[in-house]
GUZA-69696 format. One line per 3 residues: number of its first residue (from 1); their letters; for each residue x, y, z of C-alpha. Coordinates in steps of 0.02 Angstrom, whole numbers, plus 32768, in hexadecimal, padded with zeros to 4 digits. Layout:
N
NUM = A = X:Y:Z  ...
end
This chain:
382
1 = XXX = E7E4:5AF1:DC88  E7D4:5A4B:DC5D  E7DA:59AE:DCDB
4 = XXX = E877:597D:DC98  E8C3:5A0B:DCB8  E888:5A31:DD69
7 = XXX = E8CC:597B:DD91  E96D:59A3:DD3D  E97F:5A4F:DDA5
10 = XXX = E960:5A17:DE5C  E9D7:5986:DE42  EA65:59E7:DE0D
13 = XXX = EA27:5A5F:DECB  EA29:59BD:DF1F  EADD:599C:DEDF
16 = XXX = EB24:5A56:DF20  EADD:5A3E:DFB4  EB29:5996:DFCF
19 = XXX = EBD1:59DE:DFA7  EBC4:5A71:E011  EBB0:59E9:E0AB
22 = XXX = EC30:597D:E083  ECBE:5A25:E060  ECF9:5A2A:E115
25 = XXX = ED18:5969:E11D  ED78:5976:E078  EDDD:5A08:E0C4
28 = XXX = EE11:59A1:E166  EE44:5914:E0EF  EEAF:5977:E078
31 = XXX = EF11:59C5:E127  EF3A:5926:E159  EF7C:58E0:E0C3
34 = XXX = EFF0:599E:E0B5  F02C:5979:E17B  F055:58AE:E136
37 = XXX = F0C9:5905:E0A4  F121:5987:E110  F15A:58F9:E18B
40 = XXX = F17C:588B:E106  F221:5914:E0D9  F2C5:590A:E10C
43 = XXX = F307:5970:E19C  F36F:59FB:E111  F2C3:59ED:E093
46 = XXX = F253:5A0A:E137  F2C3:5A95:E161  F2B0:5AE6:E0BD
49 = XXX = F1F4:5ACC:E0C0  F1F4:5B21:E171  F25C:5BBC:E120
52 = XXX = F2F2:5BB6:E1A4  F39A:5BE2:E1A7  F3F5:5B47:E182
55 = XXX = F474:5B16:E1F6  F525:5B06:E1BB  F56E:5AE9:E26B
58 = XXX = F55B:5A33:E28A  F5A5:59D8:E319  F63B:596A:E2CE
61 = XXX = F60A:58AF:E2C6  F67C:5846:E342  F6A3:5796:E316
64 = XXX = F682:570D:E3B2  F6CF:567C:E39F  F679:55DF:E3B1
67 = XXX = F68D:5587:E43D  F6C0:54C0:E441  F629:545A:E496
70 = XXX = F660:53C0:E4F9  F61B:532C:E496  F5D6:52BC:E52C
73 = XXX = F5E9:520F:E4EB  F534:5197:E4E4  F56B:513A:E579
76 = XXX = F597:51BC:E5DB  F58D:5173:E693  F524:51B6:E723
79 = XXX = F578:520E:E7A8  F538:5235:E852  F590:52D4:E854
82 = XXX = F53D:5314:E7A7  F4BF:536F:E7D0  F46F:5395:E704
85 = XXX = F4C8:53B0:E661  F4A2:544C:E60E  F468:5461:E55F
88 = XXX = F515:5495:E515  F55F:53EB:E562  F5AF:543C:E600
91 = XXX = F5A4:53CE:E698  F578:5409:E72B  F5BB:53D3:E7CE
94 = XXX = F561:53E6:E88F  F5BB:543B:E914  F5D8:53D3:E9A7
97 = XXX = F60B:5431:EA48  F628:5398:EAA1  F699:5338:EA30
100 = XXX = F710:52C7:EA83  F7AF:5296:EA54  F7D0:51DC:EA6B
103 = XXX = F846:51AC:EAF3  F8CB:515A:EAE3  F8CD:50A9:EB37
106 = XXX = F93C:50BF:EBD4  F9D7:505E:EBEE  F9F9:5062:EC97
109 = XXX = F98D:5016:ED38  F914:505A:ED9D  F8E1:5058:EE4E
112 = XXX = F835:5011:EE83  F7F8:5015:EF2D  F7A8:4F66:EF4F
115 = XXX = F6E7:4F88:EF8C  F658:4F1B:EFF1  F61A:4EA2:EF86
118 = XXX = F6A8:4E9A:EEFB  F6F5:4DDD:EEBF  F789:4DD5:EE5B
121 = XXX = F70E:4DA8:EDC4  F6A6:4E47:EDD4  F73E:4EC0:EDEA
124 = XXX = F793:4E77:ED51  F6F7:4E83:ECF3  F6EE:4F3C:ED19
127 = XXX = F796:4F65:ECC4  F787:4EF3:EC41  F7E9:4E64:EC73
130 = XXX = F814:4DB5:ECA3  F806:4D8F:ED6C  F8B3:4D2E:ED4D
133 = XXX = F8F9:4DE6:ED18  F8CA:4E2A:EDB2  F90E:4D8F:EE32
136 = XXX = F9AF:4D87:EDD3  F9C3:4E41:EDE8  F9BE:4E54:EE89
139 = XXX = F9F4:4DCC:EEF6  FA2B:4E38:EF89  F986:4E6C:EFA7
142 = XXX = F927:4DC9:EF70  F99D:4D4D:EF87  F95F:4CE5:EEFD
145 = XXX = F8B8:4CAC:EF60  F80C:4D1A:EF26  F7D8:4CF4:EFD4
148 = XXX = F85C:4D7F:F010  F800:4E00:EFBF  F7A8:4E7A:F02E
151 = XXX = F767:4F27:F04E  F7DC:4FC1:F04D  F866:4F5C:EFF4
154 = XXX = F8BE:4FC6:EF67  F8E0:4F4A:EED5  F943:4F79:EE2B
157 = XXX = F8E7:4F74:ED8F  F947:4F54:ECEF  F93F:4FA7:EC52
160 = XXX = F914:4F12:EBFB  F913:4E5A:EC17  F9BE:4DED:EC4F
163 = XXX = FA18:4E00:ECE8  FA3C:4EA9:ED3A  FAFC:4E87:ED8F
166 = XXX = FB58:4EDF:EE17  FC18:4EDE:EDF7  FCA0:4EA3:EE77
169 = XXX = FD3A:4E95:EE95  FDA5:4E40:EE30  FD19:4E22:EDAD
172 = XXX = FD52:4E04:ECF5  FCED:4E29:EC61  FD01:4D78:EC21
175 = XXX = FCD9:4D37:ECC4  FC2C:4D94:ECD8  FC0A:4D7A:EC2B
178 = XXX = FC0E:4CBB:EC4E  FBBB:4CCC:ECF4  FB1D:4D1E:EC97
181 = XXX = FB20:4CAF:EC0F  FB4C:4D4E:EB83  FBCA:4D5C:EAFD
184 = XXX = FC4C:4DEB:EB4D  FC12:4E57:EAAA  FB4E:4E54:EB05
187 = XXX = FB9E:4EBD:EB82  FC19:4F1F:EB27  FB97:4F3E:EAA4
190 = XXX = FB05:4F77:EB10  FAE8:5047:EB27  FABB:503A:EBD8
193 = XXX = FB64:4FE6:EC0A  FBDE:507B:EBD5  FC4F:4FFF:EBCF
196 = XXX = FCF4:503A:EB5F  FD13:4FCB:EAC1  FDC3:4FF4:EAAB
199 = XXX = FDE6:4FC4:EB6C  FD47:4F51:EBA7  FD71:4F60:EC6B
202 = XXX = FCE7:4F53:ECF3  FCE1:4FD2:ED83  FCB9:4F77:EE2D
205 = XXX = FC1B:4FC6:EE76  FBBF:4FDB:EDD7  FB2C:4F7A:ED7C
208 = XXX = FB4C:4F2B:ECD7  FABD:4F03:EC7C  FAC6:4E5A:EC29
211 = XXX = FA32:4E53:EB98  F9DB:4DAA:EB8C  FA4A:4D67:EC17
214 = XXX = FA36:4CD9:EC9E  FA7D:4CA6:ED3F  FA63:4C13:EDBD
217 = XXX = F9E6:4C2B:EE3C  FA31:4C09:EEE8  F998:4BB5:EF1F
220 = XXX = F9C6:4B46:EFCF  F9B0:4AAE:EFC8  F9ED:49FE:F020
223 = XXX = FA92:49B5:F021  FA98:4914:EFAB  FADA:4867:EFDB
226 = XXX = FAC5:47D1:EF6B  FA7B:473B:EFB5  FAA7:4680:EF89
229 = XXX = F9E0:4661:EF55  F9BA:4665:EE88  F91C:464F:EE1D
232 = XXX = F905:45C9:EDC1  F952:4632:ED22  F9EC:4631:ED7B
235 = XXX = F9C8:4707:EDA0  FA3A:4731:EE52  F9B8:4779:EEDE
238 = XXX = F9F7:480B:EF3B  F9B9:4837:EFF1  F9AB:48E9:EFF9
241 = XXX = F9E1:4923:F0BA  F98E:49C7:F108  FA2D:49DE:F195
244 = XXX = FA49:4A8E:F142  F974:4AD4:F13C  F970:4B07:F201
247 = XXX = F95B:4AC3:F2B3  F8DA:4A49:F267  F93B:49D0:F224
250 = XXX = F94B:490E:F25E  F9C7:48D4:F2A6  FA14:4829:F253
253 = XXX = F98F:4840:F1C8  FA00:47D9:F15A  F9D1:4747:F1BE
256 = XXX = F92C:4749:F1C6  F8B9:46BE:F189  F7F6:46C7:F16D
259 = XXX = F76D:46BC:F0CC  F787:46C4:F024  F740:4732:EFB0
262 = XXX = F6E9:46F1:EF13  F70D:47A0:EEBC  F65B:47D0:EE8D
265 = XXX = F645:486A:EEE5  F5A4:48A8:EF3D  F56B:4968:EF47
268 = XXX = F5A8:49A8:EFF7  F521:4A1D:F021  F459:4A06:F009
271 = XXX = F484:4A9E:EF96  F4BF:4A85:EED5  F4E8:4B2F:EEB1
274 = XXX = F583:4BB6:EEB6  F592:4C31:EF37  F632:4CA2:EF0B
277 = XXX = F6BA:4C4B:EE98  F69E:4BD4:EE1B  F739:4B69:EE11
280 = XXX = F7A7:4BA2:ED9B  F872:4BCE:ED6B  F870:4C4C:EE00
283 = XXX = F7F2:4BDF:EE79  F801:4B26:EE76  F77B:4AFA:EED0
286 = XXX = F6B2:4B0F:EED0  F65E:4B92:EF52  F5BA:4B43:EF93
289 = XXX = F53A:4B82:EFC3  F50F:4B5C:F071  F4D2:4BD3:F0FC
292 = XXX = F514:4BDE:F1B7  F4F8:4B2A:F20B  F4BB:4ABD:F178
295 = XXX = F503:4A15:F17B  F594:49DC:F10A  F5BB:491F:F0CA
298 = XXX = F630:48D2:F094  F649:48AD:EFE3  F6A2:4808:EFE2
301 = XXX = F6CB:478C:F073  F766:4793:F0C8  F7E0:47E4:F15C
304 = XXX = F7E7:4891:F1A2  F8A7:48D3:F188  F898:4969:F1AF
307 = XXX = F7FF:49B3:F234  F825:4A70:F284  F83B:4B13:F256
310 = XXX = F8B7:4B54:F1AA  F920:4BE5:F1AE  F914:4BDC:F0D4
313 = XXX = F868:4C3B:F0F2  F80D:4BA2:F0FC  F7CE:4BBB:F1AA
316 = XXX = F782:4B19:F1F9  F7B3:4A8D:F192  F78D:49D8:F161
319 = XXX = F806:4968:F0F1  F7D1:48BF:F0CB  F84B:483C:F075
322 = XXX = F7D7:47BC:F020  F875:473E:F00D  F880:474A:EF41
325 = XXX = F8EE:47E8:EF1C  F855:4840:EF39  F82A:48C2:EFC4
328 = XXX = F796:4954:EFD9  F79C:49EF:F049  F71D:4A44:F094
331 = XXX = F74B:4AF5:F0D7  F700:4B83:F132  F6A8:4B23:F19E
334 = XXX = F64C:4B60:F241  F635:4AB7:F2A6  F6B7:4A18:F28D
337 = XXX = F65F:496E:F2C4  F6E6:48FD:F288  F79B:48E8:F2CD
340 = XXX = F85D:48A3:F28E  F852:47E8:F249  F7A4:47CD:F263
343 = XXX = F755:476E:F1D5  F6B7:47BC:F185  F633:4772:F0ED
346 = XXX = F5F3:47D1:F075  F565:4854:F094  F593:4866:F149
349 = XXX = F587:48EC:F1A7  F63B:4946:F1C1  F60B:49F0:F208
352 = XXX = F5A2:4A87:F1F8  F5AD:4B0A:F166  F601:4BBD:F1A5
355 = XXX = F66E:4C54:F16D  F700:4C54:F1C2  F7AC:4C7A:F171
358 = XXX = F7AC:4CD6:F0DD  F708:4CDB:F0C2  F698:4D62:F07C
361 = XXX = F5F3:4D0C:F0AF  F5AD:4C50:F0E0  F5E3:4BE4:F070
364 = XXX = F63F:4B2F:F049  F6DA:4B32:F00F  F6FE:4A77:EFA6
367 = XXX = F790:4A35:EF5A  F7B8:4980:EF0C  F870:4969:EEF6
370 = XXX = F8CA:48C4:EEA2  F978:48AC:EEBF  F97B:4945:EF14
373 = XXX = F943:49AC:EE8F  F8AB:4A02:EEA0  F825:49CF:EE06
376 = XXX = F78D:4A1D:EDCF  F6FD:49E9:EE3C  F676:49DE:EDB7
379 = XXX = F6C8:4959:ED6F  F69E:48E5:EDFD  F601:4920:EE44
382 = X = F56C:48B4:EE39
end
């Protein structure tokens, strides 16, 4: 044998052998790609590849309709009570065990039991009202003065603000309408009233609620006289006489003669701040703050009218006429150094700060009236 041909026969071995090795390979590959076709069939051709009995008993097809998703618009607002929105659009709410139905505002007046440390302001504040709602309601118990109110009192709270009334006898619906400055149809109109619309009568011994309303407070006050003195505009002076405050009024007062004032007022106490009321509608006058036994001036020169004690509530009292239409009060007073008619300058010493009367606590009460009509005193003070 040639070269050639021994070359020629052990590469044509080699080959066999080569392709003996790679046989079991080629076998895995060729079961894979049968297993790829047979899943490849459809479930009837698969059948018939498997050799089964075909199945002619097939469950009957049932129709479901569709159903119709909410379309939830772009600008669909947030809720607190959605808790998510599922995929198919339907909103889904929380469940609140302690929802609460709103109450209905109430329409007729309750009681309130007046407690240590309470003002007028601080009760109406509480219900959600003016103080003036609360004095005009009940002036039995209050008598129109804030001063009156104490401990253990039982005052009526109204519904809303205006003037709580208490029918009489002989009251007309026209006449309390007028009274509490309301049209008749504020009361006829009103829920809390039950008042009939056919036949608008009042029943003595009930409350009538007049909404918005006012009345007159029945502050006291001193009896008016006018004098024969004017200003140099030609304006009338009135004295203003105190006969009618208590057992400390002067006697003759009309004829008493003394300083003038120059009507620039000067602060009363070495304090310059409020101690209870404010003046306002329902308390015309300033509350001071002065403690037991600290001295009180006088704001203006002039002569002591009135010097003693006030049954309005005002306790120990000093009035002094300054001899221009003008007059200032100082109330509540525990020591009185001045007497009837005597003349007094400005910045003197009157008395001694106190708490007697009406008086929740040591305090001044002041006042400036003109004419007899009591002004604002932070108008004048200097």
């Amino acid at each position: 044998m040639s070269d050639s041909e021994s070359e020629k026969t052990i590469t044509f071995q080699d080959r066999i052998e080569s392709l003996r090795r790679f046989l079991p390979h080629i076998a895995v590959i060729a079961s894979a790609v049968a297993i790829g076709l047979f899943l490849r069939l459809d479930p009837v051709n698969r059948v018939q590849a498997l050799d089964l009995p075909e199945i002619t008993d097939a469950p009957p097809v049932v129709e479901v309709a569709e159903e119709e998703v909410p379309i939830i618009p772009q600008d669909f607002p947030p809720d607190d009570d959605v808790l998510f929105i599922q995929d198919d659009a339907t909103i889904i709410r929380k469940v609140d065990p302690q929802t609460n139905i709103p109450a209905r505002a109430r329409t007729s007046p309750v009681e309130y039991e007046v407690l240590p440390g309470d003002s007028l302001y601080g009760i109406a504040e509480k219900h959600g009202l003016n103080a003036e709602t609360i004095l005009w309601s009940n002036v039995a118990v209050l008598a129109d003065d804030p001063h009156n109110l104490t401990p253990g009192q039982e005052l009526l709270i109204p519904p809303v603000d205006g003037v709580l009334y208490l029918v009489q006898e002989q009251d007309g619906i026209n006449g309390v309408a007028k009274g509490l400055n309301v049209d008749v149809s504020t009361l006829i109109d009103y829920e809390g009233n039950d008042i009939d619309k056919e036949e608008p009568d009042l029943i003595p011994g009930t409350y009538v609620m007049a909404v918005g309303g006012s009345r007159d407070l029945k502050i006291p006050g001193p009896v008016l006289q006018e004098t024969n003195q004017t200003t140099s505009t030609g304006q009338k002076i009135f004295r203003a006489f105190w006969s009618a405050a208590g057992s400390g009024a002067c006697a003759g007062e009309g004829s008493y003669r003394g300083p003038v004032g120059n009507t620039s007022f000067v602060w009363p106490a070495n304090n310059r701040s409020i101690s209870g009321y404010n003046y306002s509608a329902v308390h015309q006058g300033l509350d001071i703050a002065a403690g037991i036994g600290d001295p009180i001036y006088t704001s203006d020169n002039g002569v002591v009218v009135f010097s003693g004690w006030s049954h309005w509530g005002y306790g120990n009292m000093v009035v002094v006429d300054h001899g221009n239409g003008f007059q200032s009060v100082y109330a509540h007073l525990s020591q009185i150094n001045v007497g009837c008619g005597q003349g007094v300058s400005q910045g003197g010493v009157i008395g001694l700060a106190g708490s007697t009367g009406n008086s929740s606590g040591p305090h001044l009460h002041y006042e400036i009236l003109f004419n007899g009509a009591r002004q604002n005193p932070w108008s004048y003070l200097q």
